[in-house]
Each structure stands twice: as structure tokens, then as C-alpha cells.
C-alpha positions as CSV (number, residue, x, y, z in Angstrom):
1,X,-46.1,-20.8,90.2
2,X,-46.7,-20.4,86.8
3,X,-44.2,-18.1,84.8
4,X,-45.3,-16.7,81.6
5,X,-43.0,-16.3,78.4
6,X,-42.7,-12.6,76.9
7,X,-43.4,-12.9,73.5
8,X,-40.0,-12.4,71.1
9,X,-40.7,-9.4,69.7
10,X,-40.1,-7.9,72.6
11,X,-37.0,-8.9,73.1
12,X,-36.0,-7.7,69.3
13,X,-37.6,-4.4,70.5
14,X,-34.7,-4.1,73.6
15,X,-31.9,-5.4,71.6
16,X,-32.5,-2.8,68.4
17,X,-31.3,0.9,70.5
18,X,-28.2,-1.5,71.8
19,X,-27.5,-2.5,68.1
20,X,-28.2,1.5,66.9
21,X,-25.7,2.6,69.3
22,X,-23.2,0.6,68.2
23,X,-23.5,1.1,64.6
24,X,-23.4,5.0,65.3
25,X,-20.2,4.5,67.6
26,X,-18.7,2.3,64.8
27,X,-19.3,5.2,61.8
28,X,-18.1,7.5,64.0
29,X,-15.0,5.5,64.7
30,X,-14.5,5.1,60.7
31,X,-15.0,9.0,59.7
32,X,-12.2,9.5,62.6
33,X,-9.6,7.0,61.2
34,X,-10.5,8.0,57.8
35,X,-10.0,11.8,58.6
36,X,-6.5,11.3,60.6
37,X,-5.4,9.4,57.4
38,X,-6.1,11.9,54.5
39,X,-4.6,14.7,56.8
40,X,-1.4,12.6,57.2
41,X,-1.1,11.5,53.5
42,X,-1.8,15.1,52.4
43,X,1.6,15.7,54.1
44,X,3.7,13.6,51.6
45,X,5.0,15.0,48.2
46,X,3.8,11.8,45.5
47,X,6.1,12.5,42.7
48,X,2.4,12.5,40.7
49,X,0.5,15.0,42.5
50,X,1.5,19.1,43.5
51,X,2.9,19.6,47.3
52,X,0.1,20.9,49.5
53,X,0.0,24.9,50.0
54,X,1.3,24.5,53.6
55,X,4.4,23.6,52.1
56,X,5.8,25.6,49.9
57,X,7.3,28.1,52.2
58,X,9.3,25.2,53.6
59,X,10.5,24.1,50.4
60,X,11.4,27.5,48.8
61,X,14.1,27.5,51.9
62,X,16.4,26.3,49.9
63,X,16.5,26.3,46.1
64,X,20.0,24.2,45.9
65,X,19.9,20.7,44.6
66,X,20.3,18.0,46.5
67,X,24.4,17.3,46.7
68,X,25.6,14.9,44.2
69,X,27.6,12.2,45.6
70,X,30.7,11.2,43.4
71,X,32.6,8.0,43.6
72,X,36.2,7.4,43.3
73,X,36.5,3.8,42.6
74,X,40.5,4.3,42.7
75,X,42.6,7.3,43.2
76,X,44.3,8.1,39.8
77,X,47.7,6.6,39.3
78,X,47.3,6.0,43.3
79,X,47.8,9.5,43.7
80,X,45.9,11.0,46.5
81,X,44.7,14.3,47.1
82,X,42.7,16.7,49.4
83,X,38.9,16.8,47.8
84,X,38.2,20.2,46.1
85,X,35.6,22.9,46.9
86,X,34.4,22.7,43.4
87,X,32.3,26.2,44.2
88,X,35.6,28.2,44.2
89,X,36.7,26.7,41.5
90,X,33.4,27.0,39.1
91,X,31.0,28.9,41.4
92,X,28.8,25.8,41.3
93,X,27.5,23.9,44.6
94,X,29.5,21.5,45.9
95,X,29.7,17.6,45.7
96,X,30.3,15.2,47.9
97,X,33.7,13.3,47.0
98,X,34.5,9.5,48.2
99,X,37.2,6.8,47.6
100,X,34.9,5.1,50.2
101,X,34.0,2.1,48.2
102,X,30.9,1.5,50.8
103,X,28.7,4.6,49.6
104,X,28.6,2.8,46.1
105,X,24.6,2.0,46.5
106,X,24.3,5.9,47.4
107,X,26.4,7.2,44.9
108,X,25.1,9.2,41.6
109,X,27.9,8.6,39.9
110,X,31.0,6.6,39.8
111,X,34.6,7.7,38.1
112,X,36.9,5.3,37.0
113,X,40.4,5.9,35.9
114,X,41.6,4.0,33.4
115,X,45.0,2.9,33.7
116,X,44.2,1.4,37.4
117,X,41.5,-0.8,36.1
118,X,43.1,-1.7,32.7
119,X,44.8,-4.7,33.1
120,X,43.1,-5.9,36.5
121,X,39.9,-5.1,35.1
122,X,38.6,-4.5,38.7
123,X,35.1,-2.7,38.2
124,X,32.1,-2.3,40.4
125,X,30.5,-6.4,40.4
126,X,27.8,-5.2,42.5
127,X,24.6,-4.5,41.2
128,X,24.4,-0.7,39.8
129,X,22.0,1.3,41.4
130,X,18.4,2.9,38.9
131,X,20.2,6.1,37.8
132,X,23.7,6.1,39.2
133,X,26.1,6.9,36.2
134,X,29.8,5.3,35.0
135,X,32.0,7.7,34.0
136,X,35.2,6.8,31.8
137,X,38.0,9.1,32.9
138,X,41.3,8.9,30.6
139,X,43.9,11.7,29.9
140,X,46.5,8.9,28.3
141,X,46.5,8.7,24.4
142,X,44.5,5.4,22.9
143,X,48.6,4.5,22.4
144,X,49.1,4.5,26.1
145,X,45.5,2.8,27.0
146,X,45.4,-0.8,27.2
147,X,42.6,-3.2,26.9
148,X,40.2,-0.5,25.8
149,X,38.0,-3.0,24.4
150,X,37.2,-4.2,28.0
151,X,35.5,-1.0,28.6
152,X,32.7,-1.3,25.5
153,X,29.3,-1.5,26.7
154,X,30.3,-0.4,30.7
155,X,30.0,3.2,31.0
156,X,27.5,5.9,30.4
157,X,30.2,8.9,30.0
158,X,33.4,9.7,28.3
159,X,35.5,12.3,30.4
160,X,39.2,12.9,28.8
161,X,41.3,15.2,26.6
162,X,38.5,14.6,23.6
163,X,36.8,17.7,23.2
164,X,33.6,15.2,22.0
165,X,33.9,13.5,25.4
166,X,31.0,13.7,27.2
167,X,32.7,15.7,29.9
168,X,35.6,17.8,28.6
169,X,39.3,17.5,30.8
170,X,41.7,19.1,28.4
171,X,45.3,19.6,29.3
172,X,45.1,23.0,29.3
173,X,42.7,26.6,27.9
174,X,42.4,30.0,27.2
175,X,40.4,32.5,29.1
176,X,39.4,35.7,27.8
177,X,40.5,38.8,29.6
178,X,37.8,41.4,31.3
179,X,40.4,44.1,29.5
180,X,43.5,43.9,26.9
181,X,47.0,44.3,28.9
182,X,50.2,45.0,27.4
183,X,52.2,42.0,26.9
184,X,56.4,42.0,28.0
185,X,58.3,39.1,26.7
186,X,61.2,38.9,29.4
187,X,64.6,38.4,28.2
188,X,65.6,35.0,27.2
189,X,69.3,34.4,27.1
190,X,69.0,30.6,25.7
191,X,67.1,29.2,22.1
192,X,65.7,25.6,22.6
193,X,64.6,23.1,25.7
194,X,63.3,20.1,25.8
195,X,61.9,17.9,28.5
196,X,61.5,14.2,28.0
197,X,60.9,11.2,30.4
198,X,60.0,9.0,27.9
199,X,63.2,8.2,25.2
200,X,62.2,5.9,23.1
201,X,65.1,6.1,20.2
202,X,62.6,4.6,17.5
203,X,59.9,7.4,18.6
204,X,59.4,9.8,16.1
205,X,60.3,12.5,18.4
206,X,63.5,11.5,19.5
207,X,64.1,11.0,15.3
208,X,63.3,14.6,14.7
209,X,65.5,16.0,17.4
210,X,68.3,13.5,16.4
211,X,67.8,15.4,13.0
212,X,67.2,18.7,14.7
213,X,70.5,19.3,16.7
214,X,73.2,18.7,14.0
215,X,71.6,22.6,12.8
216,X,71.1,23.7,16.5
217,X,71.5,23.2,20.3
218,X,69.4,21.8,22.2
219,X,68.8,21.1,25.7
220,X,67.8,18.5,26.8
221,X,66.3,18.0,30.5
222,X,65.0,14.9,32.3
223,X,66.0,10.9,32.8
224,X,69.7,10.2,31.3
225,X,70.0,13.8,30.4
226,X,70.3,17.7,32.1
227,X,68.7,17.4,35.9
228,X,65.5,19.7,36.4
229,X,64.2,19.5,39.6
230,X,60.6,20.2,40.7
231,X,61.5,23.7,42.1
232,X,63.2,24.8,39.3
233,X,61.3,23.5,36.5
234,X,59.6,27.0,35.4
235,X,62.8,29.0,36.6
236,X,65.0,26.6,34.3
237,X,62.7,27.2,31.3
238,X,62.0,30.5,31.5
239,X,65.3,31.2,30.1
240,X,64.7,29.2,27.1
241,X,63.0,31.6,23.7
242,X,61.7,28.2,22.3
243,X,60.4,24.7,23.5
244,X,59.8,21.3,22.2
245,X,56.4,20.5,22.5
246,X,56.5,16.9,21.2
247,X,53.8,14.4,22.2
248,X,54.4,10.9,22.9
249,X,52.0,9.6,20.2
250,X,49.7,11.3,17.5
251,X,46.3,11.1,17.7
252,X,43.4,13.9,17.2
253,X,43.3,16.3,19.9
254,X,45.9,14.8,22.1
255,X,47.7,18.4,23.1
256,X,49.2,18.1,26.8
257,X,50.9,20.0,29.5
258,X,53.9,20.3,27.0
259,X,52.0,23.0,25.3
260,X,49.9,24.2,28.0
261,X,52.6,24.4,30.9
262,X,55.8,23.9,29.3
263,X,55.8,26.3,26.9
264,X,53.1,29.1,27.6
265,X,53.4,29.4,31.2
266,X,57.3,29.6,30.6
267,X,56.5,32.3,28.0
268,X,58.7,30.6,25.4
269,X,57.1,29.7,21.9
270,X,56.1,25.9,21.7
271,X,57.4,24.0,18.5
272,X,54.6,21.5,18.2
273,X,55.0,17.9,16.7
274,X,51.5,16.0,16.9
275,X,48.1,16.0,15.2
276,X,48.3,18.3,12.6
277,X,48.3,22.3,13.0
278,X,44.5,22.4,11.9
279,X,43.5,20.8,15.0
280,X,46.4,22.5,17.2
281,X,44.2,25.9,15.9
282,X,40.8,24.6,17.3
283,X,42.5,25.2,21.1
284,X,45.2,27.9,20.5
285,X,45.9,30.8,18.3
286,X,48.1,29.7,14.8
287,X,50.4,32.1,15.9
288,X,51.0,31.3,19.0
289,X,52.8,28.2,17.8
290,X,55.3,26.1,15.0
291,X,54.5,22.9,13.6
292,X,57.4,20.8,12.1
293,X,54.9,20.4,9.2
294,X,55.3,23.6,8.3
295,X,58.8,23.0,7.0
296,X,60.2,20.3,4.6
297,X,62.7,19.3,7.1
298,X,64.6,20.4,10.2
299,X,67.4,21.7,8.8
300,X,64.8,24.5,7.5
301,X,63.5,24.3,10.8
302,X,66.6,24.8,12.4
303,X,67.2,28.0,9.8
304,X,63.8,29.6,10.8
305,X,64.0,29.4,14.3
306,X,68.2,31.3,14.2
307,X,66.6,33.8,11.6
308,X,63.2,34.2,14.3
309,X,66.3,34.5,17.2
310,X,67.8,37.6,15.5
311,X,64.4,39.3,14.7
312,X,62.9,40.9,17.8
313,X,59.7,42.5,16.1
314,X,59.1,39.2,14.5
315,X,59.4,37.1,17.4
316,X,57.5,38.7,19.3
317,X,54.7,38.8,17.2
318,X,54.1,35.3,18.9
319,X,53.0,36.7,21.9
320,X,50.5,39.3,20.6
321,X,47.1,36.9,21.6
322,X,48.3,36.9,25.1
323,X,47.1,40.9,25.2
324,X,43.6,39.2,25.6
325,X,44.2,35.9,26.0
326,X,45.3,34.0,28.8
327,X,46.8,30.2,29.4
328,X,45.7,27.8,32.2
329,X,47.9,25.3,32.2
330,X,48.2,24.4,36.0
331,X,45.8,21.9,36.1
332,X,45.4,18.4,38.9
333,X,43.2,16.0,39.4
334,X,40.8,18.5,41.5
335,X,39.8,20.4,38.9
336,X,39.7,17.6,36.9
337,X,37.2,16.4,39.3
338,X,35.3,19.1,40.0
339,X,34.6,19.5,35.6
340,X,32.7,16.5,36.5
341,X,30.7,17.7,39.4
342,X,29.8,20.7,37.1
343,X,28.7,18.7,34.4
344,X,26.3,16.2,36.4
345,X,25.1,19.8,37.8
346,X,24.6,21.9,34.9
347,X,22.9,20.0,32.1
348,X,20.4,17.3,31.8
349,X,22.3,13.7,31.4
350,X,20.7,11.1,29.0
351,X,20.7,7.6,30.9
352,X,22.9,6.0,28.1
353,X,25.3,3.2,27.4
354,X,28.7,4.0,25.1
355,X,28.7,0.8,23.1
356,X,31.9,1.2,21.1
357,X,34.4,3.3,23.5
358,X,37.4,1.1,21.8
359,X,36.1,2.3,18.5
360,X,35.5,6.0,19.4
361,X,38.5,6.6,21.5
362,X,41.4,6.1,19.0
């Protein structure tokens, strides 16, 4: 039997609806895939393009920033304390607070005390993180800060006593009143106190007063002298009508809790020996204070302060700002902190290096 070839073009003729089909299936197939994926990128904010309309409601939710994360890379002076709710404090949102040396890839900022890095010189050896900020945190005098040339070159903020710091931690402030009050000066039945830890007989300090109790009395409480405990410490100095407010060292701006606790909280007038009364005046009233440079010596001290003793009126003209002023000395570390978590909050911060901190801070 004889079997006779179809020609080829009629196999081409069968095969083309077979290869249609599957072209149509394929473009089909394609617009699909293609469509699923523009629907799901449309879903994800590029930081370069506006979030899609369906959006907004969800993000308008909540207008709070994200929570900043803040590192303590060691507790100050090894002091431990319960983390603040900076938004009592400030009424700002809160941050998140960690000695937890792990979240260092995840913090935005990182806050090193120095006098527990100083002489080990134990900073962060792991790569820093795009964007996470070192923050310098001092309140010791550049007489009482080691090794500060270590710390050129490392950080990206200044936070201490400095009012040019990048974040400012004074000592103590004023807050203005909401209205003027009338201002009682309670009875004081003793003239001068003085609270030292610190004797150093070749200190200035300990010079003046040397010079300054053969014309008066003075008491004198802390190590090797009069016993003030913790309880009694305000109770004690209450009593006193004046108080020593003599810093450790001199340098500009360095006014501490002698002022700001010592005296004002204990309602007794502060006798000031530090930087000079110009820059005593950029924080507090001029009279709200005495500066041993306003006399030649303290024997004319000594004579001002018994003349100031027997004059009422006049002494009590040192108290007149506190009708609408007000003192904040009781200060810790949380508040301390939480200035920081107000500061990354509140204002836009330059990614920068501070070249020269030996230099500045001095």
C-alpha cells in the first residue's frame, strides 16, 4: 500500500493556532504578574516619592515621632538610677533609656560620662551606626577632667555646665513666676556656713577662709569638721543668714549646687568666690549675691557682712528677685538626662565632629 506524504505546509498550518494560544496565555500571564507587582510596590513609602492616598489616614494616626533610643554607655560615677518620664518633666515624648550595651547598633544616640571613661578610655570599638550621635557629658571643671585630649575628634555633642555646650546641664536656674508673691525671709539665728569635702590647705578657698575667720565665725560642716548628715543638710543651713559658696576651681561658668542648693534653697545669701561677678550675673540677679572681689580683702568682707547682719531693710533687699523669681536647684542625673532627650527632640542636629573639645572645654 502506498502512503502518500502531506505536503509541510500543512503541518505549519496546524501548529500556528497551538503557537497563537500560547503566546496569548503567556501575555496574559505577564500583564497579571506585572499588575500584582505595581499594586504591591504602590504599598511602600520610597523616601523619594509621596505615600499613596490610601494611606494617609493610617499615618495621620499618630503624629508623635518615632521614640529616640538613648544609650548609657556607663551609669555616672556608677550611680544608678530609676529612668525618668522625661514628659513630666518637659512635657516632651518620651525616650527610651538603656545601660544595655547590646542596643548600641539601634541606638540614636550614645552618652558618655566622662570621669568613667577618662583614664580607662573604654569607648564604643564597634563600628558607629549612619546617624547615631556621641554625646560628651561632663559637670566636673576642666581642673577635675583628666585626659581631655583623648576625647578630640570623638564626639558630635558637648552636654555640661557650659552654657555654649551643645546641650545645656547647668547646676541650677531661675523660673519665672505666673504671678509676683510676697517674699518672707525666716529668722536666722546664726551668720556664716560652709560646707566643704574637699580641703585642700593650698586651695584658694581654704586661703580666704583662713583669712576670713580671724574677723568672723564661721562654720564649718563636712570631712574633719562639724557633722551634717543627709537629713539635716537644709534644716542645718537654714539657720545660717549667709553661706560660702566657694568653687573648687575657677573657670568660666563653673557655678554649682553651692549656689544653686546651698545657698538659695536654704534662703541664706551666697558669698561667691569663682569666675568673676560678670559672669555670676549672666545666671543670677547681682543682687542676689557677694563676690569676694568686691572687697580689697576679707577683713572688709568680714566688716560688711556684721554691718549687713545689723541692717534688716538692707539685708533683705537680697531677697527682693525671689518675688518673681524662682531657684531650681534640686537637680539628678534624670533630668540631666532627660535635657538630652529634649534636645535630640526639639531642634534639628547637624551630623558634626567637635575637633578640639580639649581646647574648648577649659
Amino acid at each position: 500500500m502506498d502512503f502518500k506524504k502531506e505536503p509541510q505546509t500543512s503541518s505549519c498550518k496546524k501548529l500556528l493556532p497551538f503557537l497563537f494560544f500560547q503566546l496569548m496565555l503567556s501575555m496574559l500571564l505577564f500583564a497579571y504578574i506585572r499588575n500584582n507587582r505595581q499594586t504591591d510596590s504602590s504599598l511602600a513609602v520610597s523616601p523619594t516619592r509621596e505615600p499613596p492616598q490610601q494611606l494617609e489616614t493610617s499615618t495621620l494616626i499618630d503624629k508623635r515621632p518615632p521614640e529616640i533610643t538613648i544609650l548609657l554607655w556607663t551609669w555616672p560615677f556608677g550611680q544608678s538610677f530609676n529612668f525618668p518620664k522625661c514628659s513630666s518633666l518637659f512635657k516632651i515624648e518620651d525616650c527610651r533609656f538603656t545601660v544595655n550595651r547590646s542596643w548600641y547598633p539601634n541606638a540614636d544616640a550614645v552618652v558618655v560620662h566622662h570621669r568613667d571613661v577618662c583614664y580607662s578610655k573604654n569607648l564604643p570599638r564597634n563600628p558607629r551606626p549612619p546617624s547615631q550621635l556621641w554625646i560628651w557629658f561632663n559637670l566636673e571643671s576642666p581642673s577635675h577632667s583628666p585626659n581631655l585630649g583623648f576625647m578630640d575628634n570623638q564626639f558630635n555633642l558637648t552636654m555640661s555646665y557650659r552654657r555654649d555646650s551643645g546641650i545645656f546641664t547647668p547646676y541650677g536656674w531661675l523660673e519665672v513666676l505666673d504671678h509676683p508673691q510676697n517674699v518672707t525671709v525666716p529668722a536666722k539665728s546664726k551668720l556664716v556656713a560652709w560646707v566643704v569635702s574637699n580641703w585642700n590647705p593650698s586651695s584658694r578657698r581654704v586661703q580666704y577662709y583662713q583669712e576670713l575667720k580671724k574677723y568672723i565665725t564661721v562654720d564649718v560642716y563636712g570631712q574633719r569638721h562639724l557633722p551634717l548628715p543627709r537629713d539635716k543638710h537644709h534644716s542645718t543651713l537654714n539657720q545660717y543668714k549667709f553661706y560660702l559658696s566657694f568653687e573648687n576651681s575657677i573657670h568660666e561658668d563653673y557655678i554649682t549646687e553651692k549656689v544653686w542648693k546651698n545657698a538659695f534653697l536654704s534662703m541664706a545669701i551666697p558669698i561667691v568666690l569663682g569666675p568673676p561677678r560678670k559672669n555670676y550675673e549672666r545666671f543670677i540677679p547681682p543682687d542676689s549675691f557677694i563676690h569676694v572681689e568686691d572687697f580689697p580683702s576679707a577683713q572688709e568682707m568680714a566688716h560688711f557682712l556684721q554691718e549687713l547682719d545689723k541692717d534688716d531693710l538692707r539685708y533683705q533687699s537680697y531677697f527682693r528677685w525671689r518675688s518673681w523669681l524662682k531657684p531650681v536647684g534640686e537637680t539628678g542625673w534624670h533630668i540631666q538626662y532627660c535635657k538630652a532627650c529634649r534636645a535630640l527632640q526639639n531642634k534639628p542636629i547637624l551630623y558634626t565632629v567637635v575637633p578640639e573639645l580639649s581646647k574648648w572645654f577649659k
